[in-house]
C-alpha positions in Angstrom: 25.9 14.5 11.5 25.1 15.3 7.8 21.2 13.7 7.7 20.9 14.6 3.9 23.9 12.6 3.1 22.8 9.4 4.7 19.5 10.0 4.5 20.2 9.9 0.5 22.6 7.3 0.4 20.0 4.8 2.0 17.4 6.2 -0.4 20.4 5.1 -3.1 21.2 1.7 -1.6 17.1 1.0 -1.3 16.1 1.7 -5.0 19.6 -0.3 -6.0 17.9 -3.0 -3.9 14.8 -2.7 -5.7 12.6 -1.8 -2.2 10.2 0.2 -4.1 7.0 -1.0 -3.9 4.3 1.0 -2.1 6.2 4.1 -0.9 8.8 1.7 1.1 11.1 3.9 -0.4 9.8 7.3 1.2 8.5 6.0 4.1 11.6 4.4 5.1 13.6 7.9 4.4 11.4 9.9 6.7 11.9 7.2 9.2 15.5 7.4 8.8 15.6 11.7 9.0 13.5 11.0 12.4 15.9 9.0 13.7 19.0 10.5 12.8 18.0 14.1 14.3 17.2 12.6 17.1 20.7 11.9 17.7 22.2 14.7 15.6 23.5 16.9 18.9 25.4 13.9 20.7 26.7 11.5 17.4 28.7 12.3 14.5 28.0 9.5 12.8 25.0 6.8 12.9 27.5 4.1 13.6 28.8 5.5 16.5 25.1 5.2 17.8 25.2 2.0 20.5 22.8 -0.5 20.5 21.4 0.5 23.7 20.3 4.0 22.6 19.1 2.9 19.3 16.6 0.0 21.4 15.5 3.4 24.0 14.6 5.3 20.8 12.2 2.2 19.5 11.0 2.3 23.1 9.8 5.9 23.1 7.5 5.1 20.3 4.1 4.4 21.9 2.1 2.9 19.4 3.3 -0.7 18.6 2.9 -0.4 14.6 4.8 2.9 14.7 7.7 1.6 16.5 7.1 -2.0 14.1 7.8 0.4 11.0 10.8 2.2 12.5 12.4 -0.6 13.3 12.3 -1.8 10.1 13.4 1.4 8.6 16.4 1.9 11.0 17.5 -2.0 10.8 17.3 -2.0 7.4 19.8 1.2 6.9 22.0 0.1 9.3 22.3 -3.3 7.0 22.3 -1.2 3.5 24.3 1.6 4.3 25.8 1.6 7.4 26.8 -2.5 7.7 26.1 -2.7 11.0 23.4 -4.9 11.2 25.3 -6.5 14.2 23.6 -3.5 16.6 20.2 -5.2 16.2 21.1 -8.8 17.2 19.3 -8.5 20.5 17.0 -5.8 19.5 13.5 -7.8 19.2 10.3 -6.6 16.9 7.5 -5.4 19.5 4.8 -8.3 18.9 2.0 -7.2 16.5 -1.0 -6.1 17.9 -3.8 -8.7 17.2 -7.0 -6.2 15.9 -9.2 -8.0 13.7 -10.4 -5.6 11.4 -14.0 -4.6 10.8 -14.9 -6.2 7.3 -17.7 -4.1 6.0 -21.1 -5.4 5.5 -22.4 -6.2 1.7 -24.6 -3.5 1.9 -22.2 -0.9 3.2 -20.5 -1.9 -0.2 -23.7 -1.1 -2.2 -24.3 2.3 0.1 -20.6 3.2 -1.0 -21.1 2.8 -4.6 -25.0 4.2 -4.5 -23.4 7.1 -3.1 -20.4 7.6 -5.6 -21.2 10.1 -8.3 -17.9 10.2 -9.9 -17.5 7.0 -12.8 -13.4 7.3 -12.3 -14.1 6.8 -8.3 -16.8 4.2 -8.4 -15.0 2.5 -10.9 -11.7 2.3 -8.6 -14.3 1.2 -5.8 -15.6 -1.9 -7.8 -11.9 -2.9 -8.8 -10.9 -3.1 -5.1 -13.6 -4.7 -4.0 -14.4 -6.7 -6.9 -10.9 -8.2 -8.1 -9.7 -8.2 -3.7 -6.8 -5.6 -4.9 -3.7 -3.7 -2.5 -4.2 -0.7 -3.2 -0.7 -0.6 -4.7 -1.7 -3.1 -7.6 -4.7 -0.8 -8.3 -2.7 2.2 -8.6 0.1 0.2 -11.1 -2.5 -1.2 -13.2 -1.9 -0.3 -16.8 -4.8 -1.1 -19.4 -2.7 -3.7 -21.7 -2.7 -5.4 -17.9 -6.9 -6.1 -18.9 -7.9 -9.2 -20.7 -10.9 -9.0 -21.5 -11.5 -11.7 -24.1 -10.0 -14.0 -21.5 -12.0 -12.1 -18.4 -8.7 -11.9 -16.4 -6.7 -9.1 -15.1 -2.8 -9.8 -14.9 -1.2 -8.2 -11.4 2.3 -7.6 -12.4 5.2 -7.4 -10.0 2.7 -7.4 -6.9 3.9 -7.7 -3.0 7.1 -10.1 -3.0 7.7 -9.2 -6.9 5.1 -11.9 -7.7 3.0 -11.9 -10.6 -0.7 -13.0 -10.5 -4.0 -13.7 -12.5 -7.1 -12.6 -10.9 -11.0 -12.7 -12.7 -12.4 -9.8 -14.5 -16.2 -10.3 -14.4 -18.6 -9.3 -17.3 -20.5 -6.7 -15.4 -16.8 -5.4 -14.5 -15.3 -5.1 -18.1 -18.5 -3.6 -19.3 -17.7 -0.8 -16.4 -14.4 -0.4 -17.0 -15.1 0.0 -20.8 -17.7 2.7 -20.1 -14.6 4.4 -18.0 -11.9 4.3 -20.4 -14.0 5.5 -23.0 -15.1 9.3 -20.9 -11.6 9.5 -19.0 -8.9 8.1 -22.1 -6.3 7.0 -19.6 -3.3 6.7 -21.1 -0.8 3.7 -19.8 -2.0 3.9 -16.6 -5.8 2.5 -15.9 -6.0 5.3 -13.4 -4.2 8.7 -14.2 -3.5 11.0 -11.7 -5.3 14.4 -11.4 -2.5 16.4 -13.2 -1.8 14.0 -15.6 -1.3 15.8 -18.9 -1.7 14.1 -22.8 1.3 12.2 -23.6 2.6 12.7 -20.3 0.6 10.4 -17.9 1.2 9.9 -14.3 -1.1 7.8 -11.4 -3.1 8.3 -8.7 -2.1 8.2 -5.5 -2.7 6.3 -2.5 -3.9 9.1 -0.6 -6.4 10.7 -2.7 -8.0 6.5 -3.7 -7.9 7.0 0.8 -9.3 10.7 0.4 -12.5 10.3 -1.8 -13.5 7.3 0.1 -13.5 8.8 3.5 -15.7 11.6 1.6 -18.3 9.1 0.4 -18.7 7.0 3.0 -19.0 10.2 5.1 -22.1 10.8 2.8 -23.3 6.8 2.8 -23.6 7.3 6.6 -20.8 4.5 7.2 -19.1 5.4 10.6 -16.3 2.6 9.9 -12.9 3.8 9.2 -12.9 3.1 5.5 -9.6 2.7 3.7 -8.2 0.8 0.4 -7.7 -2.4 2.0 -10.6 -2.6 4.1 -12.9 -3.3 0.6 -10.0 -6.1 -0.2 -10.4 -7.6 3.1 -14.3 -7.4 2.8 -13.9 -9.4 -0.5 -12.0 -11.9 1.7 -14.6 -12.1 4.2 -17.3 -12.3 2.1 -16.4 -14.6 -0.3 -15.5 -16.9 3.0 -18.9 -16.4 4.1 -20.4 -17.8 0.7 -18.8 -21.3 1.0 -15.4 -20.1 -1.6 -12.7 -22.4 -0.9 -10.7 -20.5 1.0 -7.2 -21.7 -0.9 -8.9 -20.2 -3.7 -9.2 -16.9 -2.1 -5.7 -17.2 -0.7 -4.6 -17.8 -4.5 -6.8 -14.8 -6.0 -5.5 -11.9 -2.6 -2.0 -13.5 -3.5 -1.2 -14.5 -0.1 1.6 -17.4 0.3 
Protein backbone atom coordinates (compact mmCIF):
# COMPACT_ATOMS: atom_id res chain seq x y z
CA UNK A 1 0.00 0.00 0.00
CA UNK A 2 1.68 3.24 -1.09
CA UNK A 3 0.79 5.62 2.32
CA UNK A 4 2.58 8.69 0.78
CA UNK A 5 0.40 8.55 -2.17
CA UNK A 6 -2.85 8.56 -0.45
CA UNK A 7 -1.71 10.10 2.33
CA UNK A 8 -0.99 13.13 -0.16
CA UNK A 9 -3.80 12.89 -2.27
CA UNK A 10 -6.20 13.41 0.90
CA UNK A 11 -3.97 16.28 1.94
CA UNK A 12 -4.78 17.52 -1.98
CA UNK A 13 -8.52 16.81 -1.87
CA UNK A 14 -8.69 18.58 1.85
CA UNK A 15 -7.01 21.99 1.01
CA UNK A 16 -9.20 21.82 -2.48
CA UNK A 17 -12.01 21.52 0.04
CA UNK A 18 -10.88 24.42 1.81
CA UNK A 19 -10.45 22.19 5.40
CA UNK A 20 -7.77 24.34 6.63
CA UNK A 21 -8.45 25.94 9.51
CA UNK A 22 -6.60 25.08 12.72
CA UNK A 23 -4.13 22.38 11.57
CA UNK A 24 -7.34 20.14 10.34
CA UNK A 25 -5.25 19.75 7.49
CA UNK A 26 -2.12 18.11 9.39
CA UNK A 27 -3.85 16.55 11.89
CA UNK A 28 -6.14 14.76 9.75
CA UNK A 29 -2.82 13.48 7.55
CA UNK A 30 -1.15 11.92 10.60
CA UNK A 31 -4.38 10.31 11.35
CA UNK A 32 -4.71 8.97 7.99
CA UNK A 33 -0.64 7.56 7.91
CA UNK A 34 -1.75 5.87 11.34
CA UNK A 35 -4.39 4.25 9.94
CA UNK A 36 -3.13 3.21 6.78
CA UNK A 37 0.07 1.33 8.28
CA UNK A 38 -1.84 -0.25 10.32
CA UNK A 39 -3.25 -2.09 7.58
CA UNK A 40 -0.30 -1.85 5.24
CA UNK A 41 0.87 -5.82 5.57
CA UNK A 42 -2.70 -7.40 4.88
CA UNK A 43 -4.44 -4.54 2.15
CA UNK A 44 -3.30 -3.20 -0.98
CA UNK A 45 -5.47 -0.66 -1.15
CA UNK A 46 -7.66 1.41 1.57
CA UNK A 47 -10.80 0.43 -0.23
CA UNK A 48 -10.28 -3.02 0.00
CA UNK A 49 -10.30 -2.33 3.89
CA UNK A 50 -14.06 -3.80 5.17
CA UNK A 51 -16.16 -2.02 7.28
CA UNK A 52 -15.73 -4.33 10.05
CA UNK A 53 -11.88 -3.92 10.47
CA UNK A 54 -12.04 -0.28 9.93
CA UNK A 55 -14.93 -0.14 13.17
CA UNK A 56 -12.11 -2.72 15.27
CA UNK A 57 -9.41 -0.13 14.57
CA UNK A 58 -11.67 2.85 16.15
CA UNK A 59 -12.27 0.37 18.84
CA UNK A 60 -8.60 -0.10 19.79
CA UNK A 61 -8.45 3.53 20.61
CA UNK A 62 -8.98 3.92 24.33
CA UNK A 63 -9.55 7.38 24.87
CA UNK A 64 -12.99 8.53 23.56
CA UNK A 65 -11.70 12.01 21.92
CA UNK A 66 -8.83 10.07 20.28
CA UNK A 67 -10.86 7.60 18.66
CA UNK A 68 -13.70 10.93 18.06
CA UNK A 69 -10.72 12.57 15.94
CA UNK A 70 -9.83 9.42 13.94
CA UNK A 71 -12.96 8.86 13.00
CA UNK A 72 -13.30 11.86 11.59
CA UNK A 73 -10.13 11.75 9.85
CA UNK A 74 -10.55 8.29 8.35
CA UNK A 75 -14.44 8.95 7.33
CA UNK A 76 -13.67 11.97 5.90
CA UNK A 77 -10.83 10.36 3.39
CA UNK A 78 -12.82 7.65 2.63
CA UNK A 79 -15.56 10.44 1.36
CA UNK A 80 -12.69 12.78 -0.39
CA UNK A 81 -10.51 10.49 -1.76
CA UNK A 82 -11.46 7.17 -1.63
CA UNK A 83 -15.62 7.55 -2.26
CA UNK A 84 -16.47 5.12 -0.05
CA UNK A 85 -18.22 6.79 2.38
CA UNK A 86 -20.78 3.92 2.23
CA UNK A 87 -18.21 1.74 4.80
CA UNK A 88 -19.21 4.14 7.59
CA UNK A 89 -23.03 3.84 7.40
CA UNK A 90 -23.30 1.81 10.52
CA UNK A 91 -20.12 2.97 12.03
CA UNK A 92 -21.43 5.33 14.97
CA UNK A 93 -19.25 8.44 16.69
CA UNK A 94 -18.31 7.14 20.36
CA UNK A 95 -20.52 9.63 22.53
CA UNK A 96 -18.54 12.64 23.81
CA UNK A 97 -17.30 12.50 27.12
CA UNK A 98 -19.27 15.12 29.23
CA UNK A 99 -16.05 16.97 31.44
CA UNK A 100 -16.95 20.41 32.34
CA UNK A 101 -13.91 22.11 32.20
CA UNK A 102 -12.24 24.01 35.07
CA UNK A 103 -12.81 27.89 34.24
CA UNK A 104 -10.16 29.65 36.00
CA UNK A 105 -10.72 31.97 38.85
CA UNK A 106 -10.39 35.95 38.13
CA UNK A 107 -7.54 36.06 40.13
CA UNK A 108 -5.68 33.19 38.61
CA UNK A 109 -6.13 35.53 35.45
CA UNK A 110 -4.42 38.47 37.35
CA UNK A 111 -1.63 35.86 38.88
CA UNK A 112 -1.03 34.87 35.14
CA UNK A 113 -0.49 38.18 33.82
CA UNK A 114 1.42 39.52 37.27
CA UNK A 115 3.62 36.82 36.43
CA UNK A 116 4.28 37.40 32.62
CA UNK A 117 7.44 39.38 31.97
CA UNK A 118 7.38 39.22 28.32
CA UNK A 119 4.97 42.40 26.70
CA UNK A 120 4.55 39.99 23.34
CA UNK A 121 3.15 37.06 25.84
CA UNK A 122 1.15 39.08 28.23
CA UNK A 123 -0.21 40.84 25.47
CA UNK A 124 -1.41 37.49 23.70
CA UNK A 125 -2.77 36.65 27.32
CA UNK A 126 -5.09 39.81 27.57
CA UNK A 127 -6.31 39.18 23.89
CA UNK A 128 -7.51 35.61 24.75
CA UNK A 129 -8.93 36.42 27.66
CA UNK A 130 -10.08 39.83 27.05
CA UNK A 131 -11.72 39.65 23.40
CA UNK A 132 -12.96 35.39 24.42
CA UNK A 133 -10.65 34.33 21.25
CA UNK A 134 -9.83 30.41 19.69
CA UNK A 135 -6.66 30.34 19.72
CA UNK A 136 -6.73 30.00 15.90
CA UNK A 137 -8.36 33.58 15.48
CA UNK A 138 -5.52 34.92 17.72
CA UNK A 139 -2.88 33.41 15.81
CA UNK A 140 -4.55 34.82 12.17
CA UNK A 141 -5.07 38.17 13.42
CA UNK A 142 -3.40 40.73 11.20
CA UNK A 143 -3.15 44.46 12.50
CA UNK A 144 -5.42 46.19 9.61
CA UNK A 145 -8.00 43.42 11.49
CA UNK A 146 -7.73 46.38 14.69
CA UNK A 147 -10.13 49.25 14.78
CA UNK A 148 -9.39 51.19 17.09
CA UNK A 149 -11.27 54.40 16.37
CA UNK A 150 -14.28 52.14 16.34
CA UNK A 151 -12.88 49.95 19.48
CA UNK A 152 -13.63 46.71 17.56
CA UNK A 153 -11.58 43.94 16.36
CA UNK A 154 -12.90 42.14 13.06
CA UNK A 155 -12.39 38.03 13.33
CA UNK A 156 -12.07 37.11 9.79
CA UNK A 157 -12.92 33.70 8.38
CA UNK A 158 -13.27 32.27 12.03
CA UNK A 159 -14.69 28.48 12.79
CA UNK A 160 -17.49 27.65 10.09
CA UNK A 161 -15.75 30.40 7.64
CA UNK A 162 -17.75 33.07 9.62
CA UNK A 163 -16.73 36.49 10.04
CA UNK A 164 -17.31 38.38 13.44
CA UNK A 165 -17.03 41.74 15.40
CA UNK A 166 -15.85 41.53 18.82
CA UNK A 167 -14.92 44.78 21.40
CA UNK A 168 -11.53 46.16 21.71
CA UNK A 169 -11.44 47.91 25.09
CA UNK A 170 -9.52 51.24 25.76
CA UNK A 171 -7.11 49.73 28.38
CA UNK A 172 -6.65 46.95 25.46
CA UNK A 173 -5.76 49.29 22.47
CA UNK A 174 -3.53 51.27 24.62
CA UNK A 175 -1.64 47.64 25.26
CA UNK A 176 -1.63 46.55 22.05
CA UNK A 177 -0.21 50.01 20.89
CA UNK A 178 2.57 49.82 23.49
CA UNK A 179 3.28 46.19 21.65
CA UNK A 180 3.29 47.01 18.25
CA UNK A 181 5.37 49.85 18.80
CA UNK A 182 8.71 47.50 20.62
CA UNK A 183 7.98 44.23 18.46
CA UNK A 184 6.95 46.04 14.68
CA UNK A 185 4.94 43.06 13.57
CA UNK A 186 4.51 42.99 10.27
CA UNK A 187 0.94 41.59 8.70
CA UNK A 188 0.54 39.41 11.29
CA UNK A 189 -0.38 40.88 15.02
CA UNK A 190 1.76 38.18 16.33
CA UNK A 191 4.97 37.07 14.27
CA UNK A 192 6.50 33.99 14.81
CA UNK A 193 9.88 33.62 16.46
CA UNK A 194 11.81 33.28 13.16
CA UNK A 195 10.01 35.70 11.42
CA UNK A 196 12.39 37.76 9.34
CA UNK A 197 11.75 41.68 7.89
CA UNK A 198 9.73 41.52 4.94
CA UNK A 199 9.17 37.96 5.33
CA UNK A 200 6.67 37.50 8.26
CA UNK A 201 5.34 34.34 9.46
CA UNK A 202 2.91 33.48 12.91
CA UNK A 203 3.07 32.03 15.95
CA UNK A 204 2.14 28.91 16.63
CA UNK A 205 -0.40 27.13 18.57
CA UNK A 206 2.06 25.25 20.49
CA UNK A 207 4.50 27.77 21.64
CA UNK A 208 0.92 30.46 22.67
CA UNK A 209 0.30 26.53 24.73
CA UNK A 210 4.21 26.47 25.67
CA UNK A 211 4.78 29.90 27.45
CA UNK A 212 1.58 29.57 29.26
CA UNK A 213 2.23 26.25 30.95
CA UNK A 214 5.68 28.10 31.85
CA UNK A 215 4.00 31.01 33.63
CA UNK A 216 1.38 29.50 35.27
CA UNK A 217 4.03 27.02 36.45
CA UNK A 218 5.62 30.20 38.06
CA UNK A 219 1.92 31.82 39.25
CA UNK A 220 1.60 28.61 41.30
CA UNK A 221 -1.69 27.65 39.15
CA UNK A 222 -1.88 23.71 39.24
CA UNK A 223 -4.79 23.83 36.50
CA UNK A 224 -3.98 22.54 33.15
CA UNK A 225 -3.76 25.90 31.47
CA UNK A 226 -4.30 25.97 27.68
CA UNK A 227 -5.54 28.70 24.89
CA UNK A 228 -8.99 27.99 25.37
CA UNK A 229 -9.32 27.64 28.81
CA UNK A 230 -8.74 31.83 29.20
CA UNK A 231 -11.76 31.96 26.39
CA UNK A 232 -13.86 29.75 28.28
CA UNK A 233 -13.08 31.68 31.59
CA UNK A 234 -14.22 34.89 29.72
CA UNK A 235 -17.40 32.85 29.11
CA UNK A 236 -17.85 32.01 32.58
CA UNK A 237 -17.15 35.05 33.94
CA UNK A 238 -18.94 37.30 32.07
CA UNK A 239 -22.05 34.72 32.92
CA UNK A 240 -21.27 35.18 36.43
CA UNK A 241 -21.58 39.13 36.17
CA UNK A 242 -25.24 39.16 34.98
CA UNK A 243 -23.99 39.46 30.66
CA UNK A 244 -26.75 38.32 28.66
CA UNK A 245 -25.70 35.27 27.78
CA UNK A 246 -26.95 35.60 23.89
CA UNK A 247 -24.62 38.37 24.01
CA UNK A 248 -21.81 36.21 24.92
CA UNK A 249 -22.91 33.51 22.56
CA UNK A 250 -22.79 36.38 19.73
CA UNK A 251 -19.13 37.84 20.92
CA UNK A 252 -17.40 33.60 21.37
CA UNK A 253 -19.23 33.20 17.87
CA UNK A 254 -21.12 30.17 18.83
CA UNK A 255 -24.41 29.42 16.59
Amino acid sequence: MDISKHSKQFEKDMTLKRYDLDDTIPNYVSQIKQFLAHFEKDYTHPNRIPAEAIKDYLISKQVINTQRHAHSAIKLFYRLTIHQEFKFRYIEYAKKEKKLPQPLEEYEIQSLINNCDNLKHKTIIYILYGCGLRIGELINLQIEHLEPLNETINIICAKGKKDRIVPYPDYLIELVSNYVKEYSPEKWLFNGQFSKPGLPTQYTERSINAFLKQIATKAGITKDIHAHLLRHSYATHNLEQGVDIRYIQEILGHS
